[in-house]
MIBATI-960459 format. One line per 8 residues: their letters; for each residue z, x, y of N, C-alpha, C. Coordinates in Angstrom, 3 decimals, decimal comma. Example, Ala and Ser with C-alpha at 12.3 -4.5 7.8 and 13.67 -1.06 7.14 Angstrom:
! MIBATI-960459
AS = 7,800/13,190/-5,690/7,800/12,300/-4,500/7,800/13,200/-3,300  7,080/12,850/-2,250/7,140/13,670/-1,060/7,870/12,900/0,030
***
This chain:
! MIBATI-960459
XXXXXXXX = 8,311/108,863/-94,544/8,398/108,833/-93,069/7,133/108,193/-92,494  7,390/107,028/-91,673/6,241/106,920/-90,681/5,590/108,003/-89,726  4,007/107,764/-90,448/3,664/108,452/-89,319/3,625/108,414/-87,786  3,029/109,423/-87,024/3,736/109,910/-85,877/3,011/108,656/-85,108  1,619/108,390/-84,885/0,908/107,659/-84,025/1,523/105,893/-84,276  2,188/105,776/-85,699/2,495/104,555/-85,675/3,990/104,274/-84,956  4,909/105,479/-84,775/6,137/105,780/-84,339/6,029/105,209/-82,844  4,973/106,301/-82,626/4,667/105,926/-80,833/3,875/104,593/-80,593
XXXXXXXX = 3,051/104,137/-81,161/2,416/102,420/-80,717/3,565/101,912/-80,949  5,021/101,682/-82,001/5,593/100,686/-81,800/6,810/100,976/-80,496  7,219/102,402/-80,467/7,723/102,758/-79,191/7,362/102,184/-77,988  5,685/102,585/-77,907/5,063/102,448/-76,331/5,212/100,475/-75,946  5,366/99,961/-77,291/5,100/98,624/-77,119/6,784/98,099/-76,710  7,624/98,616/-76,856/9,204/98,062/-76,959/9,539/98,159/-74,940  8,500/99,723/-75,034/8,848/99,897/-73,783/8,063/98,892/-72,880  6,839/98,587/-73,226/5,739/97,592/-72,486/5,999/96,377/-72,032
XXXXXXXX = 7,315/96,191/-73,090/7,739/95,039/-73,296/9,018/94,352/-72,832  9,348/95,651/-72,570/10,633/95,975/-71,617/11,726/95,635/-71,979  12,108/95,541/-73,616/13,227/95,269/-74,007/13,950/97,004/-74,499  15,221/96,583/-74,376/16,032/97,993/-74,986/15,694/97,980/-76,494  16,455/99,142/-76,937/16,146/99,271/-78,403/17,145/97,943/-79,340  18,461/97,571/-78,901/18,658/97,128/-79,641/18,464/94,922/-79,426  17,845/94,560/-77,970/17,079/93,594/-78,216/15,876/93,182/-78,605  15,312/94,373/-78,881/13,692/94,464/-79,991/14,570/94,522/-81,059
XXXXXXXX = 15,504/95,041/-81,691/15,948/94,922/-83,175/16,652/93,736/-83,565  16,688/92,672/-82,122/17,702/91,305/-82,590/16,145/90,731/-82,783  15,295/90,547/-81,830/14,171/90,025/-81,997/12,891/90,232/-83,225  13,042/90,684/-83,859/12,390/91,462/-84,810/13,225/91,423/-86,231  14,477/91,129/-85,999/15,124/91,131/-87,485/15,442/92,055/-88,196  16,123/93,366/-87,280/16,237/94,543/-87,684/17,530/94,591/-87,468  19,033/95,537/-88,032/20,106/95,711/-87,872/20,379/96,638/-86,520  21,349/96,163/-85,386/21,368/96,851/-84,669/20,518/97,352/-83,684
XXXXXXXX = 19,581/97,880/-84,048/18,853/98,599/-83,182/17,431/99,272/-84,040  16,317/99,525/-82,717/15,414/99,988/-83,639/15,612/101,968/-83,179  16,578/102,487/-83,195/16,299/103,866/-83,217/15,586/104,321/-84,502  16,486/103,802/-85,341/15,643/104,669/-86,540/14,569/104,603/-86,937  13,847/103,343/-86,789/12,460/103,224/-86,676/11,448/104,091/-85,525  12,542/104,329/-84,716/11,660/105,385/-83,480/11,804/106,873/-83,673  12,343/107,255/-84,335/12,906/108,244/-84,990/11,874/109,193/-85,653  11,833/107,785/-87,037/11,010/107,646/-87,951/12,027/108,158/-88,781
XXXXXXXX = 13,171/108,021/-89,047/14,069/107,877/-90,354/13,535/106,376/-91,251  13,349/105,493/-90,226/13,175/103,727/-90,806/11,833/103,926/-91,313  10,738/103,743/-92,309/9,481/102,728/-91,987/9,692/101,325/-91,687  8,403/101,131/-91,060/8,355/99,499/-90,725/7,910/98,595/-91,903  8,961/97,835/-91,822/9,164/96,764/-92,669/8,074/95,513/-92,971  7,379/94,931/-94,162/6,486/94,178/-93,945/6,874/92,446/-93,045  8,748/92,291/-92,931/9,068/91,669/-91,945/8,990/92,104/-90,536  9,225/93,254/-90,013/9,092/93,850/-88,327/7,594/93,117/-88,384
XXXXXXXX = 6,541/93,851/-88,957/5,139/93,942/-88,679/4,829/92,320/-88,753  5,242/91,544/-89,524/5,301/90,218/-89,397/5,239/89,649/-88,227  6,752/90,315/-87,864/7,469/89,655/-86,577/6,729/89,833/-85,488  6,354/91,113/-85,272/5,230/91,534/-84,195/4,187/90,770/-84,053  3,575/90,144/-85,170/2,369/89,440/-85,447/2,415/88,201/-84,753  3,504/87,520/-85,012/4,041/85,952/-84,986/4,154/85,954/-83,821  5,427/86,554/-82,940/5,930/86,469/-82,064/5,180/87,216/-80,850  4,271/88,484/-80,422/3,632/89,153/-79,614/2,117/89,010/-79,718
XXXXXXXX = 1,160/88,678/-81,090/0,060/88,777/-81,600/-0,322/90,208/-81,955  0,391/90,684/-82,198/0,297/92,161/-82,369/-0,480/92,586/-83,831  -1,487/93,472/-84,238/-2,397/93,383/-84,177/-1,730/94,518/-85,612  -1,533/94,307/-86,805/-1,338/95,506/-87,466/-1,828/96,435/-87,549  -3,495/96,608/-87,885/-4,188/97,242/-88,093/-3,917/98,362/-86,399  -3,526/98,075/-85,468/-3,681/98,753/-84,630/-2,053/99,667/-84,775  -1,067/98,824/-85,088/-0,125/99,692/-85,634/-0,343/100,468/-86,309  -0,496/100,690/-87,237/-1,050/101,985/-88,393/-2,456/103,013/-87,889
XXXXXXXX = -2,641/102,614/-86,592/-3,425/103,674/-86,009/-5,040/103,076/-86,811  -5,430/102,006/-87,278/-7,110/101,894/-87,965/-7,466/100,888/-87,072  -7,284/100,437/-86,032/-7,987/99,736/-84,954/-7,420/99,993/-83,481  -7,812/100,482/-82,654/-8,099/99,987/-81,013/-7,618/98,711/-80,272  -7,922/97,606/-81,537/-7,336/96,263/-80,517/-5,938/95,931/-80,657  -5,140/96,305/-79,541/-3,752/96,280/-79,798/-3,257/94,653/-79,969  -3,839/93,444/-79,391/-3,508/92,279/-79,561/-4,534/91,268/-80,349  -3,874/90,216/-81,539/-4,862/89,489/-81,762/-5,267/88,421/-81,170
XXXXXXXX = -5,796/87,621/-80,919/-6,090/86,495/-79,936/-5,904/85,035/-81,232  -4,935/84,865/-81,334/-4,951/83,667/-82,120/-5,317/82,725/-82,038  -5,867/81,743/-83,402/-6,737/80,607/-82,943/-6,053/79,714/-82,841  -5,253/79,393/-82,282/-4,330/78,203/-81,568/-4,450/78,812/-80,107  -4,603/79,821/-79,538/-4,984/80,703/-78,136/-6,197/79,331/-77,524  -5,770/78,401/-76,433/-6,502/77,487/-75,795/-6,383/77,691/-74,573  -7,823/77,746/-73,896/-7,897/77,545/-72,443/-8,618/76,523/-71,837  -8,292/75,400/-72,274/-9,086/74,470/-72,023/-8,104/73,583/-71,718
XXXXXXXX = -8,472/72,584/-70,482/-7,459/71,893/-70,052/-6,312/70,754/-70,979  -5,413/71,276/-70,987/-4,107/70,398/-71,232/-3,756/68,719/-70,959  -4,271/68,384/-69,598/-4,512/66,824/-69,382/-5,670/66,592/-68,472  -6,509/65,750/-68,972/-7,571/64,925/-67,628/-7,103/63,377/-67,376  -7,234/63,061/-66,527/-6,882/62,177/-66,003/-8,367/61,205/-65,394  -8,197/59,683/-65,709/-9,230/58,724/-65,833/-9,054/58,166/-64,691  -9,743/57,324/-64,307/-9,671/55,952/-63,062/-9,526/54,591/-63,915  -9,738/53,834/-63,087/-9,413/52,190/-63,828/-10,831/51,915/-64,484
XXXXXXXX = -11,976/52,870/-64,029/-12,930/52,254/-65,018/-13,134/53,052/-66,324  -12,267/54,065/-66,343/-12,198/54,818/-67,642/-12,825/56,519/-67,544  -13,406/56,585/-66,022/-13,845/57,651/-65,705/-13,117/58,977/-65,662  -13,703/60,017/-66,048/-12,700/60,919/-65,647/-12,769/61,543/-64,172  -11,439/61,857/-63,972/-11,044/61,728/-62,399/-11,304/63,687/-62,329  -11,322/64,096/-60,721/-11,342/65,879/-60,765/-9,965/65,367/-59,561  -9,269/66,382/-60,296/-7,817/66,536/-59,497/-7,869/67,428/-58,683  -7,254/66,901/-57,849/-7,073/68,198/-56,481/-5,737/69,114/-56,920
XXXXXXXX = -5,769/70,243/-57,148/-4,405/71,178/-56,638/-4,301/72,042/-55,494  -3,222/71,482/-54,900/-3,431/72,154/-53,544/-2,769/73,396/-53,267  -2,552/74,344/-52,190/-1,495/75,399/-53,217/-0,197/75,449/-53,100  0,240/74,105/-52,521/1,979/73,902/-52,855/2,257/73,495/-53,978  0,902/72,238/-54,679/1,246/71,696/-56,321/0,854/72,925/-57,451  0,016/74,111/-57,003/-0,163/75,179/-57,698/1,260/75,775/-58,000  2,084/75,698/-57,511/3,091/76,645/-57,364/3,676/75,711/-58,720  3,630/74,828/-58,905/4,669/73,751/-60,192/3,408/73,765/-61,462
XXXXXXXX = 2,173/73,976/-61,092/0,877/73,567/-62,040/1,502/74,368/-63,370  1,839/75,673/-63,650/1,853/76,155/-64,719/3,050/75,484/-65,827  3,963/75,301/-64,927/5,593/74,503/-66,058/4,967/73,337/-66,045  3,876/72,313/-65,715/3,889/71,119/-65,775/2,547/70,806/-66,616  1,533/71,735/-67,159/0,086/71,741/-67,647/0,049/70,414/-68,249  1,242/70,421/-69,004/1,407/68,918/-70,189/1,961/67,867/-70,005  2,682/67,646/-68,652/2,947/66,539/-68,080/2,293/65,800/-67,100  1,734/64,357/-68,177/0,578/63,976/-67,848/1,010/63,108/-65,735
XXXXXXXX = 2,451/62,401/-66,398/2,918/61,890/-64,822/2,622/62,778/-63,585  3,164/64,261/-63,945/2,986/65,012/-62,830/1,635/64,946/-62,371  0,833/64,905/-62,918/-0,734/65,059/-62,529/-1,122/63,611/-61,713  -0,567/62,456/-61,715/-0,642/61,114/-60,981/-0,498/61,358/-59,505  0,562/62,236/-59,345/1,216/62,795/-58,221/0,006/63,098/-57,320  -1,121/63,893/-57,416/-1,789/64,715/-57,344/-2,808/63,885/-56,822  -3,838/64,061/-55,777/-5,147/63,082/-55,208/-6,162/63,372/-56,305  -7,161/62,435/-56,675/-7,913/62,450/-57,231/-9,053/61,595/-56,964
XXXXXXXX = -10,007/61,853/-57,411/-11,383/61,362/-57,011/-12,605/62,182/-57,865  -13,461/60,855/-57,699/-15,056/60,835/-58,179/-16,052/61,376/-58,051  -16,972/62,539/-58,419/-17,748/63,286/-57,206/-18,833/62,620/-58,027  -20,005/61,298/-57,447/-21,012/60,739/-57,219/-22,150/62,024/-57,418  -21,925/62,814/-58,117/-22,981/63,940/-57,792/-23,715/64,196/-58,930  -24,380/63,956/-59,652/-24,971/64,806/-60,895/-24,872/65,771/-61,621  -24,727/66,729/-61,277/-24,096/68,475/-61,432/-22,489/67,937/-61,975  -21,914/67,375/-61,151/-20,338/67,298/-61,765/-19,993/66,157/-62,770
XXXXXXXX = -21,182/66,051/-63,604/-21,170/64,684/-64,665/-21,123/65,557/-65,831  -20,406/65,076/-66,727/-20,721/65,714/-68,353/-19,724/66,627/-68,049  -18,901/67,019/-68,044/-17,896/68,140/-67,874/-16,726/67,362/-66,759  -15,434/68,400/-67,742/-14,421/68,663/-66,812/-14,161/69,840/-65,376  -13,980/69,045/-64,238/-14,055/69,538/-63,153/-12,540/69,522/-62,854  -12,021/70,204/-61,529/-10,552/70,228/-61,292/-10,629/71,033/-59,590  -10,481/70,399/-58,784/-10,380/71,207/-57,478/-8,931/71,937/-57,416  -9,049/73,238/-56,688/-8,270/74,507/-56,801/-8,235/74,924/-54,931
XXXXXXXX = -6,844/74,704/-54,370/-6,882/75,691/-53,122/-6,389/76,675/-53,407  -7,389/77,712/-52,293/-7,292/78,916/-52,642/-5,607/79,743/-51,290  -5,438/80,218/-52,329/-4,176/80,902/-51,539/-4,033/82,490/-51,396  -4,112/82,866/-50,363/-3,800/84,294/-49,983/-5,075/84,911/-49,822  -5,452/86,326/-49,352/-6,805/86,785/-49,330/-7,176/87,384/-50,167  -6,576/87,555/-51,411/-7,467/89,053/-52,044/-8,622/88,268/-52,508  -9,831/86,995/-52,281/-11,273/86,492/-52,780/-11,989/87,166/-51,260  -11,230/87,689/-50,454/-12,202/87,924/-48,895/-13,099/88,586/-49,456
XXXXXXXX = -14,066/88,619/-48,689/-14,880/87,833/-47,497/-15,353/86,763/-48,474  -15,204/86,309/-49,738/-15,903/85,141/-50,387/-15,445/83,727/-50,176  -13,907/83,772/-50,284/-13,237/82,486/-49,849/-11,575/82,962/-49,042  -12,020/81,935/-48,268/-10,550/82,294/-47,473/-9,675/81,773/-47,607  -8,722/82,016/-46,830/-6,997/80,977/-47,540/-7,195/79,703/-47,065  -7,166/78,714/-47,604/-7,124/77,190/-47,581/-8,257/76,930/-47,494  -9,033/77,519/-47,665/-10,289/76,446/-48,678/-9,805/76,504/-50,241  -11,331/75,479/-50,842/-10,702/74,324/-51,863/-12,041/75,259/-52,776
XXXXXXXX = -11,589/75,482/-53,838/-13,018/75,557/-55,078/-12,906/74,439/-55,913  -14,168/73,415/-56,337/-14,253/72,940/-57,814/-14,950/74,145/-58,410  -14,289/73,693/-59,627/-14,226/74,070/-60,904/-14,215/73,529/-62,247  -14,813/74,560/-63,115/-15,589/73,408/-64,213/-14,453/74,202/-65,514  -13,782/73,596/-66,446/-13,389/73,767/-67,391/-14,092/74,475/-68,384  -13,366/75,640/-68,811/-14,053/76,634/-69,602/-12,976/76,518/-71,394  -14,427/76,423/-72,224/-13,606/75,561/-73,608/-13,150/77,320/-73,852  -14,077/78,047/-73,698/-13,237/79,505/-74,647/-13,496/80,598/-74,074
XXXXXXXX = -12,102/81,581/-73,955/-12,744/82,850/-73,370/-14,194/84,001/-73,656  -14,606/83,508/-74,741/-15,810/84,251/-75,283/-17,182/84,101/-74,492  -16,165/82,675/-73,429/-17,430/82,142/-72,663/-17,497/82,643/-71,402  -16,769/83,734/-70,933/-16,558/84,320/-69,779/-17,895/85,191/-68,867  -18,288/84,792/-67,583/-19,675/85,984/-67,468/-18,725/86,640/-66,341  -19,151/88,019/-66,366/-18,471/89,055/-65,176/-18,518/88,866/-64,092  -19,886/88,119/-64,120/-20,656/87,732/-62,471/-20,378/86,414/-61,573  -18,979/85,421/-62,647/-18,525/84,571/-61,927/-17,360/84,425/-61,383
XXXXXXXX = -16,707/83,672/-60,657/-15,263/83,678/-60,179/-14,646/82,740/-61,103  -13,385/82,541/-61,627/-12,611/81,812/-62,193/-11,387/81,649/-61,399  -10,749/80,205/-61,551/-9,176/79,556/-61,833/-8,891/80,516/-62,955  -7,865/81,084/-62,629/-6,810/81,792/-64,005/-5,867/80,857/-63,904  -5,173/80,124/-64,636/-4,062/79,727/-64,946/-2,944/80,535/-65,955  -1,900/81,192/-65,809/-1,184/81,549/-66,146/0,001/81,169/-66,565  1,109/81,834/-67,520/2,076/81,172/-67,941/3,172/81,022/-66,524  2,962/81,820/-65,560/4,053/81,507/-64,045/2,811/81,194/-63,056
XXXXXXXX = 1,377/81,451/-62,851/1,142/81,560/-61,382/-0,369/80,975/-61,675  -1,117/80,163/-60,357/-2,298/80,293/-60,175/-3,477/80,942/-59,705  -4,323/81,332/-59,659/-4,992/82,648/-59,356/-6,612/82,411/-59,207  -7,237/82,756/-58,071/-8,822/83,022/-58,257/-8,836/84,278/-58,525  -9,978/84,664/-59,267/-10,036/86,150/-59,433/-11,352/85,716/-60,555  -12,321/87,197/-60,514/-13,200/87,729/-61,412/-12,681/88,341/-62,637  -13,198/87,948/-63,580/-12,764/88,655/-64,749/-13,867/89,714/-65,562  -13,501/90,343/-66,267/-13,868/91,534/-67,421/-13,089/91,643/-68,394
XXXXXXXX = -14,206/91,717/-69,349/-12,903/92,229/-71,238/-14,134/93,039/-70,877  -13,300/94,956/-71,217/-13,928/95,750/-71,298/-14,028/95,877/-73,354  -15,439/96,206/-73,337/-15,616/96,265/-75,142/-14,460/97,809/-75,838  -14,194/96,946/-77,025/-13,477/97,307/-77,979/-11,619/97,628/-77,472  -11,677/96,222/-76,740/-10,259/95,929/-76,294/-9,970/94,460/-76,615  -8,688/93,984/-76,704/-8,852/92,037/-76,081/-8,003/92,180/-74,998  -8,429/93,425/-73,761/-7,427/92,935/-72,771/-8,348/92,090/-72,080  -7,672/91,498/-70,774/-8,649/90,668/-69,734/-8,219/91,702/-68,368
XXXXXXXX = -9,254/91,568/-68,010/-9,092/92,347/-66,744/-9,292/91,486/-65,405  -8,215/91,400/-64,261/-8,375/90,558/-63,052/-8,635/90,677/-62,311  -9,729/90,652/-61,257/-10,033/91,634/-60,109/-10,514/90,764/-59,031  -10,200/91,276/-58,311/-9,955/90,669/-56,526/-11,326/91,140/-56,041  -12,193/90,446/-55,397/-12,688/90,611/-54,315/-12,486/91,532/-53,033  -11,664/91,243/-53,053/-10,519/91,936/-51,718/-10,158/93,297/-52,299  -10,878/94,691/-51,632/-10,940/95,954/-52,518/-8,773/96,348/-52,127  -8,747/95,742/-51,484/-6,922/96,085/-50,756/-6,487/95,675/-52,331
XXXXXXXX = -6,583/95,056/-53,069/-6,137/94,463/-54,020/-6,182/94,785/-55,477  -5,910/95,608/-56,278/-6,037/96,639/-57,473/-5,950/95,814/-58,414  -7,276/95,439/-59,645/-7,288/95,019/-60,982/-6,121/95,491/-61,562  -5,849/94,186/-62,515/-4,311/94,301/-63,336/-4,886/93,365/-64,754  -3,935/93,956/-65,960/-4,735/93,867/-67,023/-3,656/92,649/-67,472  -3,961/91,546/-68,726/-3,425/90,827/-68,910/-3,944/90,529/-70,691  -2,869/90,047/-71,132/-3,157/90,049/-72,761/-3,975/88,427/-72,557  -4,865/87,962/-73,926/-5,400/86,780/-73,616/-4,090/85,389/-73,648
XXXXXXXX = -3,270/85,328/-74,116/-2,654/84,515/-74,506/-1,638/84,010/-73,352  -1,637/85,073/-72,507/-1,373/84,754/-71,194/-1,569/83,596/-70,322  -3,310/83,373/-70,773/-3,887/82,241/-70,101/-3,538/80,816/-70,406  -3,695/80,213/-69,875/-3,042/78,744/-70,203/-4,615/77,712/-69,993  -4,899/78,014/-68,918/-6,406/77,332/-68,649/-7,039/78,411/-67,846  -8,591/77,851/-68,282/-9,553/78,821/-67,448/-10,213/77,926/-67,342  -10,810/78,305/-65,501/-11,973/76,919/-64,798/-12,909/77,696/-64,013  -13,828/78,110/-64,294/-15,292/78,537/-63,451/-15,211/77,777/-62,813
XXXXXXXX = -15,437/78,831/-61,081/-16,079/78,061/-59,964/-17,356/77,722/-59,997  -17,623/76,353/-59,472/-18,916/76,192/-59,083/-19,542/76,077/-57,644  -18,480/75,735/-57,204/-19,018/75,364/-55,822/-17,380/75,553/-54,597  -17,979/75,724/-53,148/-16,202/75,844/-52,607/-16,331/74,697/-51,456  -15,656/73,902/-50,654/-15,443/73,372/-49,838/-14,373/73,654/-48,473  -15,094/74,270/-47,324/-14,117/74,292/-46,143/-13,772/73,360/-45,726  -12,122/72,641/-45,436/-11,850/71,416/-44,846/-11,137/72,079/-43,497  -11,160/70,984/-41,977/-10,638/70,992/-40,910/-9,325/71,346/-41,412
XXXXXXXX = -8,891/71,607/-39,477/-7,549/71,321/-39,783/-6,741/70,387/-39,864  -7,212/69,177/-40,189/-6,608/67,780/-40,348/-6,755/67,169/-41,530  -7,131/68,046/-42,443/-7,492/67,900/-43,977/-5,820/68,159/-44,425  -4,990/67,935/-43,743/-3,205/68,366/-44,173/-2,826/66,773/-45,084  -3,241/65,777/-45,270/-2,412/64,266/-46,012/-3,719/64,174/-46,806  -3,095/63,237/-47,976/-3,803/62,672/-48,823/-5,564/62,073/-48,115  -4,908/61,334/-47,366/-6,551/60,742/-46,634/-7,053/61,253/-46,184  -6,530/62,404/-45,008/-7,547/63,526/-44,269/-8,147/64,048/-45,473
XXXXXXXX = -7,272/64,521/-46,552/-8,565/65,966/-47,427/-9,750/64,468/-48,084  -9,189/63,690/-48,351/-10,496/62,739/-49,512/-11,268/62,209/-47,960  -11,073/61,897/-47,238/-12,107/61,560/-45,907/-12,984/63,052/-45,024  -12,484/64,041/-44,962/-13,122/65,383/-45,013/-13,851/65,434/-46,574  -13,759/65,234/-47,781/-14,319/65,761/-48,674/-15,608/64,998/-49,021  -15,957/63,681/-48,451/-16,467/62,507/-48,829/-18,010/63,470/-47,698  -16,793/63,722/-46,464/-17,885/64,592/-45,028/-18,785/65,546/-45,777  -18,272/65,885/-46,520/-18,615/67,281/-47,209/-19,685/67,299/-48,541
XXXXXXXX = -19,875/65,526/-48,906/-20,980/65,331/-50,016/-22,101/65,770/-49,477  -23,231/66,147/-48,422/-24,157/66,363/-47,894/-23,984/67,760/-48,180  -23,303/68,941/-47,401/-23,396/70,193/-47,562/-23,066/70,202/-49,036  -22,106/69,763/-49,848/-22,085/70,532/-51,119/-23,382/70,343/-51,570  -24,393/69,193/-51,298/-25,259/68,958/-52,103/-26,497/69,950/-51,800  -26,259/70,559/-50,819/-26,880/71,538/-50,012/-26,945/72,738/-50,599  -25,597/72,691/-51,663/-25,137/74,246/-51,492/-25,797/74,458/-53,252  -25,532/73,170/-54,031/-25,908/73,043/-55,421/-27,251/73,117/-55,576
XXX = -28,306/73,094/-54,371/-29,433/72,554/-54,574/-30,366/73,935/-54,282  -29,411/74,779/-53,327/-29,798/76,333/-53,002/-29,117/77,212/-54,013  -28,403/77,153/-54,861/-27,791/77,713/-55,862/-28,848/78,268/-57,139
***
């Protein structure tokens, strides 16, 4: 008989996961259903524990109750941007997403056309040389009082989550949504933790593999209200080389 603590981690996970018992047993490669494995008439099979592995990152050692970290972070797990995009002299370009093209950014990470779509431009600045940059509008309030709805953050491409500091704001990119938010991995977990500025707004935990890209803010830009077409935001943003340089230089 399986023991009891391994009964309940694969239970608590079916439920986490929000499938019934017998579409965790189609998914997993089990007959029917997993009652008997919840039971504990079944042990788990060195295919289930497989399957868990492959398909969730699920973490054996935490099944059998000898580790804490319920997920593994696999090394194919990338948060580093999917496409950059050049100019005609070979430069790399920082793309604007605004937050109507945010809403398509996550189904499209790898379609390089979609990203053409998108304004782009050169920032002449020093600080934004040697690295991938990517401008981000911000949508909704939970960053208040730090950034408000429709302002713009650049952001600098982050190669690995190990590279995360508590004390900065990030682009989350997700497998459905875009997101500013502060992060935390509390020790002897691999969850990520997301947290709002905005105290109205309650941290929510997320497995790493979730992420699709991660982009540290560096700097934010307020545009008018005539920053609405392609030319208003790049003719407001061009306005705006003096204060950013203002803002990098007091930083």
């Amino acid at each position: 008989m399986e023991n009891e603590l391994t009964i309940k981690r694969f239970t608590d996970l079916r439920r986490e996961l929000e499938y019934t018992q017998a579409e965790f047993a189609a998914l997993l490669g089990v007959s029917n259903t997993t009652a008997d494995i919840e039971r504990g008439r079944t042990k788990l099979s060195g295919k289930v524990v497989a399957n868990l592995l492959k398909q969730f990152k699920i973490n054996p050692l935490w099944l059998y109750g000898e580790s804490d970290q319920q997920y593994i972070e696999a090394s194919n797990t990338s948060v580093i941007p999917k496409v950059v995009t050049v100019d005609s002299s070979d430069r790399e370009n920082m793309v604007l997403v605004n937050a109507k093209a945010a809403a398509g950014y996550p189904q499209n990470i790898h379609d390089t056309s979609w990203y053409r779509q998108l304004p782009a431009f050169d920032l002449p600045i020093p600080e934004f040389r040697n690295a991938t940059y990517r401008g981000f509008q911000v949508e909704g309030d939970s960053m208040l009082p730090n950034l408000k709805p429709g302002e713009w953050v650049l952001a600098k491409a982050v190669e690995d989550l190990s590279e995360v500091n508590s004390n900065k704001v990030y682009v989350v990119v997700l497998q459905d949504s875009v997101m500013v938010k502060k992060i935390e991995r509390p020790p002897n977990t691999n969850k990520v933790i997301l947290i709002s500025l905005n105290e109205t707004y309650p941290p929510y935990e997320i497995e790493p593999y979730q992420i699709q890209e991660l982009w540290q803010v560096s700097s934010k830009i307020t545009f008018g209200v005539d920053a609405t077409t392609e030319n208003g935001l790049l003719r407001q943003l061009q306005q705006s080389m003096e204060e950013l340089k203002r803002q990098l230089k007091a930083s």
